[in-house]
N, C-alpha and C positions, 0 to 999 in steps of 0.2 A: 396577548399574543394568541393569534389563532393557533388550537392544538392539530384542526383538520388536515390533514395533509394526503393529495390522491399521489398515485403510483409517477404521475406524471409529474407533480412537482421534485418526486424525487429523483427523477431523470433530470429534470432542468437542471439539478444543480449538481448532477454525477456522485449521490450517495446510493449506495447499496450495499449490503451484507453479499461478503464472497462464500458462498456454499456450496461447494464444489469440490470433487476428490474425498479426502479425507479430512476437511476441514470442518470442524465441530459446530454445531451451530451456534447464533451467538458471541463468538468467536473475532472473528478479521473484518475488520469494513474500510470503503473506498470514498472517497468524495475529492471534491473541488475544494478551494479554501474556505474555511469557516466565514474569514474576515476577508472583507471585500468592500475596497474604499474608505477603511477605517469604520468600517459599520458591521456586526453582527450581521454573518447570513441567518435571519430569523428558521427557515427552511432545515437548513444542518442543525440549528441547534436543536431544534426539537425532534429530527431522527436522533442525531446523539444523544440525547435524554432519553428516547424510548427504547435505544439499544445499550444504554449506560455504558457509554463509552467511560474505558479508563484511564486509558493510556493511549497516548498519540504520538505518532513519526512523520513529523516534517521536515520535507523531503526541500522545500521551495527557499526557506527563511533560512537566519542568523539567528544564533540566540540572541544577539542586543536588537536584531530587526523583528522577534516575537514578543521582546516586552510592550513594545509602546503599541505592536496591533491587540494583544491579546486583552489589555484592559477595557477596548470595550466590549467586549464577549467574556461576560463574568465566570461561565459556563466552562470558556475555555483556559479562563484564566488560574479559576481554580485549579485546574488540570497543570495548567503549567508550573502553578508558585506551588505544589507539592510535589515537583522533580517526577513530575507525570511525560512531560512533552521534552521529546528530543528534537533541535534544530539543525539541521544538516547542513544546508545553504551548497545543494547539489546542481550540477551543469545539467545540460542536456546527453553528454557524451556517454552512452552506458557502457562504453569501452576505456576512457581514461582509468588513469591510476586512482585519479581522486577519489572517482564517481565510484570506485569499487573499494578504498579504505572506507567512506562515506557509507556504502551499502552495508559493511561487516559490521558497522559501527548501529547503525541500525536493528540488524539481525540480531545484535547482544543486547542490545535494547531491549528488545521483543522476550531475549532467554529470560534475562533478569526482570521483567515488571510480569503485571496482571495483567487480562485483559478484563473485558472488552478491546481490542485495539482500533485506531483509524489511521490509517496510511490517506495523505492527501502532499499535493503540490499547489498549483495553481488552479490549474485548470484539471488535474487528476486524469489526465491521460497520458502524458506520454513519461515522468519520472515515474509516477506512481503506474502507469501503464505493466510498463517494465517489470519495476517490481511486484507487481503483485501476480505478473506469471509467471516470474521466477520462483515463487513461493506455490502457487496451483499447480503448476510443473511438479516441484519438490514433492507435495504431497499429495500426489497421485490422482489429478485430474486428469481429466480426460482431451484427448488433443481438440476437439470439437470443443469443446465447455472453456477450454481456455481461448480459444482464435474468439467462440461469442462473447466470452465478457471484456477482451479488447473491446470489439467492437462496439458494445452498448454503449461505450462512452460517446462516444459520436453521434447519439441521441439526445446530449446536451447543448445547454446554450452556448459550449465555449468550445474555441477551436484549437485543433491542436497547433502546436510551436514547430512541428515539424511536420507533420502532415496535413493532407486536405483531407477532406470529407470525400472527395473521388476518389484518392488515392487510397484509401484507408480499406483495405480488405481483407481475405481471407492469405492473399500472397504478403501483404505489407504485415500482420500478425507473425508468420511465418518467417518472415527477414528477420524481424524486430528477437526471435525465439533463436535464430541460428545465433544470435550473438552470444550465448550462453557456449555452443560450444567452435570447436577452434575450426574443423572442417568434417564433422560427423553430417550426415544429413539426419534430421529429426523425424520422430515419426511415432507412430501412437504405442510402439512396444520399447524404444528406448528412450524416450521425454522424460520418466522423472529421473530415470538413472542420469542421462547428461544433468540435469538440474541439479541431482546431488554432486557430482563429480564438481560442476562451476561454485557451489557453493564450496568445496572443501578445497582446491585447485586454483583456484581462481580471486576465490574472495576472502580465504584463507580463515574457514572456519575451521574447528577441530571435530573429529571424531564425534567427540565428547558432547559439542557443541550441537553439532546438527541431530544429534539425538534427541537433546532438550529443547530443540526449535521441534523436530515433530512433533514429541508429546505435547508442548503448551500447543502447537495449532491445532492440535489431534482432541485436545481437552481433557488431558491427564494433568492432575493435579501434584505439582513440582514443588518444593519449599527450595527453588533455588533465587529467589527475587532479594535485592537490598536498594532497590532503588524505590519502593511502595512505602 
């Protein structure tokens, strides 16, 4: 396996480390699915290797529809047969009941393990889109630095389930953010407080909880994990 990989391959396949706000380096990373067509995407695995990934939140699968992809990506398999990878098997709707018991479900994921983490779906735009501004929001990005790492996804080879590539902008980022909250308009001085409000409100974290989601994104070291 070639180890080279330029900047551009890892656009092709929507990996990249979220560095942004308050998020630690090293820390939160975004991609596409690993497995694709029952074959190792050879490309992610060896970012995840040089980012040691440890933990991973799939957002797309079924746990019984990650066993039979995950064996042939050893890499990820590993990850998964030590109660490493959460399987979601999430809609599109980031307003359903589901998609937001689904999302908590996630988030306590995230309290309780290690990281390195990778948040992926399919294509890592528009599940994983979602949440990972809901999370750069939270931790105190910037409104600009959130609308651009939407948007980089659309530098990939895959397209989104719900948007086009024309349609995909700086207003489509912005619709996609009001869903967090109920009719505030968002803006660069109140974004993470709505973001923490929809996570406590909404997706029905605790107090308690969204504290310990800052610290692990923040890269404070927590002994509250039992799923590692």
């Amino acid at each position: 396996m070639n180890n080279t990989l330029t900047s551009l391959d890892a656009n092709s396949v929507n990996f990249r480390e979220i560095r942004i706000g308050n998020i630690a380096p090293n820390t939160l990373y975004r991609s596409s699915h690993p497995i694709k067509d029952n074959k190792q995407e050879k490309a992610i695995s060896i970012l995840a290797s040089k980012a040691k990934i440890n933990t991973i939140i799939n957002l797309c699968d079924t746990t019984s529809g990650i066993i039979g992809k995950s064996v042939v990506a050893p890499w990820y398999y590993n990850i998964f047969s030590n109660g490493r990878v959460i399987a979601l098997g999430m809609d599109f709707s980031c307003t359903s009941s589901s998609f937001k018991i689904k999302l908590k479900e996630a988030l306590q994921f995230i309290i309780h393990t290690e990281g390195p983490w990778l948040i992926h779906c399919h294509a890592g735009m528009d599940r994983t889109g979602f949440v990972c501004m809901a999370l750069e929001s939270f931790m105190g990005s910037s409104l600009d630095d959130v609308i651009n790492d939407y948007l980089k996804s659309f530098n990939s080879i895959f397209e989104s389930s719900v948007y086009t590539a024309q349609k995909a902008d700086a207003a489509t980022a912005m619709q996609i953010l009001s869903l967090m909250s109920d009719s505030q308009s968002i803006n660069e001085n109140n974004l993470q407080h709505i973001a923490e409000v929809y996570l406590r409100s909404k997706i029905g974290l605790s107090a308690e909880e969204v504290e310990i989601l800052r610290n692990k994104l923040s890269g404070k070291t927590l002994q509250v994990s039992h799923y590692a």
